[in-house]
C-alpha positions, 0 to 999 in steps of 0.5 A: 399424422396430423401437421402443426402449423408454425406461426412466426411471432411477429413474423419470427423476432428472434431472427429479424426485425419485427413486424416488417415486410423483410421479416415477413418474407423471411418467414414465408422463405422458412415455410411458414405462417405470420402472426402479427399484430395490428392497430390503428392509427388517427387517420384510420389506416391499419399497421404492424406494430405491436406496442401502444406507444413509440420513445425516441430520444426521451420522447413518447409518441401514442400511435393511435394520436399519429397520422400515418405520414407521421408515423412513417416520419419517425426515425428508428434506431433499427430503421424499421419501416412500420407496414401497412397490412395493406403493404403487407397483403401486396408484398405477399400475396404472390409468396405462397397460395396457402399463407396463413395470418394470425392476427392480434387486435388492439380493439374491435375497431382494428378487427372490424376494419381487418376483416373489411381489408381482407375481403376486398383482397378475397383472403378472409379464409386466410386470417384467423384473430386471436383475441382475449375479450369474449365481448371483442369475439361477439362483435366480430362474429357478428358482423361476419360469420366466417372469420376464424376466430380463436380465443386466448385463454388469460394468464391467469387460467393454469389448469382448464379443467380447474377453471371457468370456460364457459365452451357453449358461449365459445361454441355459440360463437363458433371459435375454432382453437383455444390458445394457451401459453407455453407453460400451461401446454401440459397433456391434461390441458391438452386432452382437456381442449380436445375433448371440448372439440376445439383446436389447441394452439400454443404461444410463446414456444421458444426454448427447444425444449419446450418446442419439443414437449408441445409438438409430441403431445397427442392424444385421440389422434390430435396434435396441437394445430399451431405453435406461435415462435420467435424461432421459426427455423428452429421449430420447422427443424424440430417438426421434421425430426419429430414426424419422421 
């Protein structure tokens, strides 16, 4: 039976402090892969932070208008250090050989300069971007033909089948997986990816129950190909009991 990967969202928030080398390794110790999320900031150096914006005592900072001095200046109420995905690449590298990263964009500016990071660290085929955008896709894809790409189907996609994916432009563009939330993880979508011949990955598995429900869905053989978590310990437990 095929295995379904484990991404630990964020390197797993549910257990650590997100987007930091510590939470990193952390997920890297349970077995399994990081998604994270990246961004630019005023001097062009790529980091790990999620939101757009920072408030610290009332104040607001847009990192995108912070150099990285300054924004590794910040004091944090958890005392996080914001990495650089080139800090990120150096701490891990030695970790595992078959590390996988999943990547959230901001723009395609973070995407474009990604993909030059990971080739001069020789791991492209270790990286996969996830992005909503057709048009981000296209760009990307265009200026490198081998960078794993998967495409986030939006919120507002219940029912594949029911809605439009336009699969030849995605296919055109060599996409690999299809991702879809939790909820929409039901077996008529599923079969539906599948029969479309892409990979189905699912985001936002954090409840048990749910953990379960996507790592037995099956069909011609098929399993989801990866699952984004919170709670990769849990999951990677899970994995085991089901596939004994």
């Amino acid at each position: 039976m095929k295995k379904t990967h484990i991404f630990a969202h964020r390197g797993g928030m549910g257990n650590c402090i997100e987007n930091t080398i510590p939470c990193f390794k952390n997920a890297v110790k349970i077995g399994v892969n990081i998604e994270t999320d990246l961004q630019l900031t005023k001097d062009n150096e790529l980091i790990c932070y999620h939101d757009h914006h920072i408030e610290i005592d009332s104040e607001w900072y847009d990192i995108k208008k912070l150099t990285l001095i300054e924004l590794k200046n910040i004091k944090f109420e958890d005392s996080r250090d914001i990495p650089t995905t080139i800090e990120v690449f150096n701490a891990l590298e030695n970790e595992v050989n078959d590390l996988r990263y999943s990547c959230d964009i901001r723009d395609i500016k973070t995407g474009l300069k990604l993909i030059d990071i990971a080739t001069e660290f020789d791991i492209l085929d270790k990286i996969e971007i996830t992005e909503r955008n057709y048009n981000v896709l296209l760009k990307l894809r265009e200026y490198n033909k081998k960078i794993k790409l998967v495409h986030t189907l939006t919120d507002k996609i219940s029912s594949i089948k029911d809605n439009i994916v336009d699969v030849e432009k995605l296919k055109n563009l060599k996409i690999e997986a299809i991702n879809i939330q939790s909820w929409r993880a039901n077996i008529k979508n599923f079969k539906q990816i599948i029969d479309f011949g892409f990979e189905c990955y699912v985001w936002g598995v954090n409840k048990e129950s749910r953990m379960k429900k996507v790592l037995n869905l099956t069909y011609n053989g098929e399993v989801v190909s990866a699952v984004y978590t919170d709670y990769p310990d849990i999951l990677v437990n899970l994995r085991k009991e089901i596939s004994t």
